[in-house]
C-alpha positions in Angstrom: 127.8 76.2 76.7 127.6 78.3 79.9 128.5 77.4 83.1 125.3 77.9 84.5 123.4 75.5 81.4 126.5 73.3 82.9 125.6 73.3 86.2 121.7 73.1 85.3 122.5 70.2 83.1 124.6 68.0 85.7 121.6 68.7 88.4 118.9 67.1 86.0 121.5 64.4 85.4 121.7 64.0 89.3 118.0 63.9 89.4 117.5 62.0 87.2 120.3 59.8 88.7 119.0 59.8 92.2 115.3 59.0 90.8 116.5 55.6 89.1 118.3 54.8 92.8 115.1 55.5 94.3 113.1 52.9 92.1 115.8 50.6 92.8 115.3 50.7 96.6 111.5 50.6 95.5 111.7 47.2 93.5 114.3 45.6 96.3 110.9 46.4 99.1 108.8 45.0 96.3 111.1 41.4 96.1 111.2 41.2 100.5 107.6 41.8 100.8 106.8 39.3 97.8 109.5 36.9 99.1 107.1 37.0 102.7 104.4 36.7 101.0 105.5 34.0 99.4 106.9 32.1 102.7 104.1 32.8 104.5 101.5 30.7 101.8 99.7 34.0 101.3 100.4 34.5 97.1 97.3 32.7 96.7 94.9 34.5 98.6 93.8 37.1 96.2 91.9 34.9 93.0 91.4 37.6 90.8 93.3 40.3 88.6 91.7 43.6 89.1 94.4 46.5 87.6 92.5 49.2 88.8 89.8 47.8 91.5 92.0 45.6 93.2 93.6 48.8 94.8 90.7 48.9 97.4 90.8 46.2 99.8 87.1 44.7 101.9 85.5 47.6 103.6 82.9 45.5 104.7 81.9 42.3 106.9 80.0 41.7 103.9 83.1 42.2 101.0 85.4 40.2 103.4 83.2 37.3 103.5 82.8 37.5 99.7 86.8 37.0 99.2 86.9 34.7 101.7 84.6 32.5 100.4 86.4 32.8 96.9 89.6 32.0 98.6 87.9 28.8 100.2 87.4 27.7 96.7 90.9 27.5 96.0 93.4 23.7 96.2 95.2 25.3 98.6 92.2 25.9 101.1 91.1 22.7 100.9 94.2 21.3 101.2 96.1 22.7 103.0 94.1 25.3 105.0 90.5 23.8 105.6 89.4 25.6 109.0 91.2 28.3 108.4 89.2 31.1 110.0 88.3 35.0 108.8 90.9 36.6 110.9 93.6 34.2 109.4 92.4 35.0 106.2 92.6 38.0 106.3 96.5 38.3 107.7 97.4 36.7 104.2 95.2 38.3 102.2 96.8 41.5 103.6 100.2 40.6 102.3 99.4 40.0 98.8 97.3 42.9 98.2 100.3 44.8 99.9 102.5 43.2 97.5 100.3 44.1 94.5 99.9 47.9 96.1 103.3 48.4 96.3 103.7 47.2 92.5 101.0 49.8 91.9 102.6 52.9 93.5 106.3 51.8 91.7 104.6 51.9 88.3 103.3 55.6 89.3 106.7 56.3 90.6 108.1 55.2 87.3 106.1 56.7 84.7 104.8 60.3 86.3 109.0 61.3 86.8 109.5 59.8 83.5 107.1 62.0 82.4 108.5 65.4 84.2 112.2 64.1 83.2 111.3 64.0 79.3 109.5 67.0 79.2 112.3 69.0 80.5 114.6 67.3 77.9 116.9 65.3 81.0 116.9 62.3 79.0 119.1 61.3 76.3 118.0 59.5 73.3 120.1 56.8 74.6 118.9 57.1 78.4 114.8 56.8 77.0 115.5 54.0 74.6 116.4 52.3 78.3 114.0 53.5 80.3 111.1 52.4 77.6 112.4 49.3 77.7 112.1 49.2 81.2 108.8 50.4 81.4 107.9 47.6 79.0 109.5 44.9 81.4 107.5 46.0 83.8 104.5 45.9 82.1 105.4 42.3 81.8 106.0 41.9 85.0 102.8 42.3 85.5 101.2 40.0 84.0 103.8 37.6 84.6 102.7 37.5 88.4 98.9 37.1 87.7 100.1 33.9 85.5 101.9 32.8 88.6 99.3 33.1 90.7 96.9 31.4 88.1 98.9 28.1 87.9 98.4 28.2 91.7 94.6 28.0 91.3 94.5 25.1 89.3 92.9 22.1 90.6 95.5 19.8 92.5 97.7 22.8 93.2 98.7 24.5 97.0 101.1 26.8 95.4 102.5 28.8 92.3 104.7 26.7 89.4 108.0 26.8 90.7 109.1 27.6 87.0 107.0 30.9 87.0 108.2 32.2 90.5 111.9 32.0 89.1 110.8 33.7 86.1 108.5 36.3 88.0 112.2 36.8 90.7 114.4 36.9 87.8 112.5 39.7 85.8 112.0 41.4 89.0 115.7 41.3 89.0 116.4 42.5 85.3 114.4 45.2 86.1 116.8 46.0 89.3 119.8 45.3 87.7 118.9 48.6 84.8 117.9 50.4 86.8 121.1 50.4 88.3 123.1 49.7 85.3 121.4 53.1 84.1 121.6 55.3 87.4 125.6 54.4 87.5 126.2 55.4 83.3 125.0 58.8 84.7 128.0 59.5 87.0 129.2 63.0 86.7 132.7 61.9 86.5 133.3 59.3 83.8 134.8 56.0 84.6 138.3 54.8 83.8 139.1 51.9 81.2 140.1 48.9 82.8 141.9 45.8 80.7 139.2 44.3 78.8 139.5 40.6 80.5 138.6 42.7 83.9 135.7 44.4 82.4 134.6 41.0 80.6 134.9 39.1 84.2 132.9 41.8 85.5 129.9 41.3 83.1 130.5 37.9 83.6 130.0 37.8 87.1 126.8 39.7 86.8 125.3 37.4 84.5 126.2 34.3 86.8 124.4 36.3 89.5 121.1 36.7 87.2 121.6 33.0 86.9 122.2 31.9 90.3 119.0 34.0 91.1 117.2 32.6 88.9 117.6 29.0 89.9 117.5 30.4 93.7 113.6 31.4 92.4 113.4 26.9 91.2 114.7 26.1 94.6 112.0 28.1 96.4 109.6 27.5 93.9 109.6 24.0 94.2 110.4 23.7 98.1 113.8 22.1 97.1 115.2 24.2 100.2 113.2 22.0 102.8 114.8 18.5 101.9 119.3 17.5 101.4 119.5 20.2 104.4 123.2 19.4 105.1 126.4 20.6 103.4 128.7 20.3 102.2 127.3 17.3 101.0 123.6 16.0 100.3 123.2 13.8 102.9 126.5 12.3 103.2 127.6 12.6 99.1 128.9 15.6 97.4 125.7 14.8 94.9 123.1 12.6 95.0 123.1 9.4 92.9 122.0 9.5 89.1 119.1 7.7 89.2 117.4 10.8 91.9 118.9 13.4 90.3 116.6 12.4 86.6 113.8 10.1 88.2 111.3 12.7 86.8 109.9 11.6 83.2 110.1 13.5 81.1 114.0 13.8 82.3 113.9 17.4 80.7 111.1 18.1 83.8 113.8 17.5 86.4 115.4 20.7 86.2 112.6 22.2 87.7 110.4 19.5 89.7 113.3 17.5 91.4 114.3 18.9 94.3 117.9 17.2 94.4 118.9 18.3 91.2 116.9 21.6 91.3 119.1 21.7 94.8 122.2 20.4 93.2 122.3 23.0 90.1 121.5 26.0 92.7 124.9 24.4 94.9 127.1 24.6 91.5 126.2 27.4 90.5 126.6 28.8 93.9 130.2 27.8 94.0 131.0 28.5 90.4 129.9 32.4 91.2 132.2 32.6 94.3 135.3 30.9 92.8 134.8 33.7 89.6 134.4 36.7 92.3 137.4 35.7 94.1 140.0 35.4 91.0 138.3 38.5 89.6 138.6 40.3 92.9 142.2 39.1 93.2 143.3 39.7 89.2 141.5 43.0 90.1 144.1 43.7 93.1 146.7 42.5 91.0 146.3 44.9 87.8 145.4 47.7 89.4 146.3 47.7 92.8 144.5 50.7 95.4 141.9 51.3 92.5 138.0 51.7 92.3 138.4 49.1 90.0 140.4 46.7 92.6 137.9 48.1 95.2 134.3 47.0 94.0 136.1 43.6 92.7 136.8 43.0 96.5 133.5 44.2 97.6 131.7 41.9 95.0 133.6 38.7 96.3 132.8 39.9 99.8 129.0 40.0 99.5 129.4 36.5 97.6 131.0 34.9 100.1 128.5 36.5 102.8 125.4 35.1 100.4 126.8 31.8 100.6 127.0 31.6 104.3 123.6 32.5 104.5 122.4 30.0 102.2 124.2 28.0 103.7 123.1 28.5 107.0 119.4 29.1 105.1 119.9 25.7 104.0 120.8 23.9 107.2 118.0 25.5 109.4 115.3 24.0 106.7 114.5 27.6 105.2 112.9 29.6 108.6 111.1 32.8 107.4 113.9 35.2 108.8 116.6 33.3 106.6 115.0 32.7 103.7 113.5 36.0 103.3 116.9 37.7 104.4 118.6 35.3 101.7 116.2 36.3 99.0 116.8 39.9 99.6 120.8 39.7 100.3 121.0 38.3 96.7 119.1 41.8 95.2 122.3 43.6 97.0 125.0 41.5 95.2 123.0 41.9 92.1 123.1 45.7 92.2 126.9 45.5 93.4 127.6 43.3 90.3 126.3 45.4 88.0 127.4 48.8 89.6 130.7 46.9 88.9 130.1 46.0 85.6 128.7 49.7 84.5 132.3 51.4 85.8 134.6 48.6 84.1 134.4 49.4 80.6 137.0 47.6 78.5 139.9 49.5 76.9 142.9 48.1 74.6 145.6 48.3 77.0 149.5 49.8 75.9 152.3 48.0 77.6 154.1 50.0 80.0 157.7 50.4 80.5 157.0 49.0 84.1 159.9 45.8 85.5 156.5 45.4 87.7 155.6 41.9 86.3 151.8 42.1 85.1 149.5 40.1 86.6 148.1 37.3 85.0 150.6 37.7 82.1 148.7 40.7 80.8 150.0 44.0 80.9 148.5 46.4 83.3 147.5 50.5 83.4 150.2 53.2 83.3 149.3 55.7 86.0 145.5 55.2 85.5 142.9 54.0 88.1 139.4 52.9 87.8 
């Protein structure tokens, strides 16, 4: 091979690379303006799925006044907002068709590049395999969010099933976490092997990220965030008493309709994720001291710690719309720093060295190699 096909070939794979960052930053805008919509009580606003349609808003007196009076047939109208008048209306209306826009122009900016990419023959078998699948998760998405917002229209109901916000959050943030899994395989300059415990935490910590956002989507699904608002304890007790935490029949519906153990699960998990960043950071500093390896593990731990002082702080204002929101979103950036993590820490059999250094751990450490 030339070293201009080379050079060609490493562009497209920068391209390429700086196209999946791109749709990352995309689906992060997508999560802050659906987490406002969501805070502000406007998911519910729109009452129909129109694909193609629904990408022109009212142009009229006469079209406004149709989707209002849809809207005004809604639970949450009567409940909640009976008197509610046009120009209200139409301030939530605005964000969730700006929410379903913006989901609009990141499918076009996923599948026309996609497009371009595979017909100049950037993508590797490997590389499309992933990238369909993403494209199918989107899809999903999708649909996933219209069924949210249906279980919001049903009679009795002011807002969506907390159950199918956390699912709608957490494949928003599947989505996130390959694209950026995928952008960082496509470094030019290949990552180093790392001691297969580090490279196992890594993944690890990723996972209890997904999880941790995922019970996050319960706790705002369900308005757990709004009631317990002390810490470290719940009002005086590290937990609350049995009997609250499974007063829910069936008991298998407290995980996601009782706000203390909804609350409670979101506080473990919370604390299991920082204690894991922390010994991973510091096994990471240990092993392979001055590394990128060592690096990112710090980093990690540091934007843990940082998301648990805002929820924390989230937590003890009772959930204001600047600190929820700003939570919500913080938690996209420790996802994509968990996983760039993950993606450059694959696992190698280690050799022992000849070092008197003793290893960290009790494992043996990397001769003259960083990460």
């Amino acid at each position: 091979m030339t070293s201009k096909t080379t050079t060609g070939r490493e562009n497209e794979q920068r391209a390429v690379r700086a196209w999946l960052y791109v749709l990352a930053a995309l689906v992060v805008c997508m999560v802050a303006v659906g987490g406002t919509t969501r805070l502000t009580g406007s998911g519910l606003s729109i009452t129909e799925w129109r694909p193609v349609t629904g990408a022109v808003p009212p142009l009229s007196a006469e079209a406004w006044t149709a989707e209002f009076e849809k809207y005004k047939d809604t639970p949450q109208y009567r409940i909640l907002n009976q008197g509610m008048g046009l120009s209200d209306f139409k301030t939530i209306y605005a964000w969730e068709w700006g929410h379903r826009l913006l989901g609009r122009f990141v499918g076009l900016a996923f599948f026309l590049p996609l497009l371009w990419f595979w017909w100049r023959g950037a993508l590797s078998r490997r590389l499309s395999l992933g990238l369909l699948g993403l494209g199918i998760l989107g899809g999903l998405q999708g649909a996933i969010g219209w069924i949210m917002v249906a279980s919001g229209l049903q009679p009795g109901m002011t807002a969506v099933a907390p159950l199918k916000l956390a699912l709608h959050l957490t494949t928003a943030s599947l989505i996130l976490a390959g694209l950026v899994w995928l952008a960082a395989g496509l470094r030019t300059v290949p990552a180093s092997p790392v001691p297969v415990r580090l490279a196992r935490t890594a993944v690890a910590i990723m996972v209890l990220v997904l999880a941790q956002i995922f019970l996050g989507g319960l706790v705002a699904g369900s308005k757990a965030g709004l009631v317990y608002n002390t810490w470290p304890g719940m009002d005086g007790a590290f937990a609350p008493p049995l009997a609250d935490l499974f007063a829910v029949r069936p008991w298998i519906e407290n995980f996601v309709d009782n706000h203390a153990l909804v609350q409670l699960n979101h506080r473990l998990v919370a604390y299991l994720l920082f204690a894991a960043a922390v010994i991973h950071a510091f096994d990471a500093r240990r092993t392979l001291p001055g590394s990128g390896t060592a690096r990112r593990a710090t980093g990690v731990a540091g934007l843990v710690l940082a998301q648990a002082v805002l929820g924390v702080t989230t937590l003890l204002l009772a959930v204001p719309l600047w600190a929820g929101l700003a939570h919500q979103v913080f938690a996209m950036v420790v996802l994509m720093m968990a996983t760039v993590h993950a993606r450059l820490s694959p696992g190698a059999t280690v050799q022992p060295t000849c070092s008197d250094a003793t290893p960290a751990f009790g494992f043996e450490t990397l001769s003259g190699r960083t990460a």
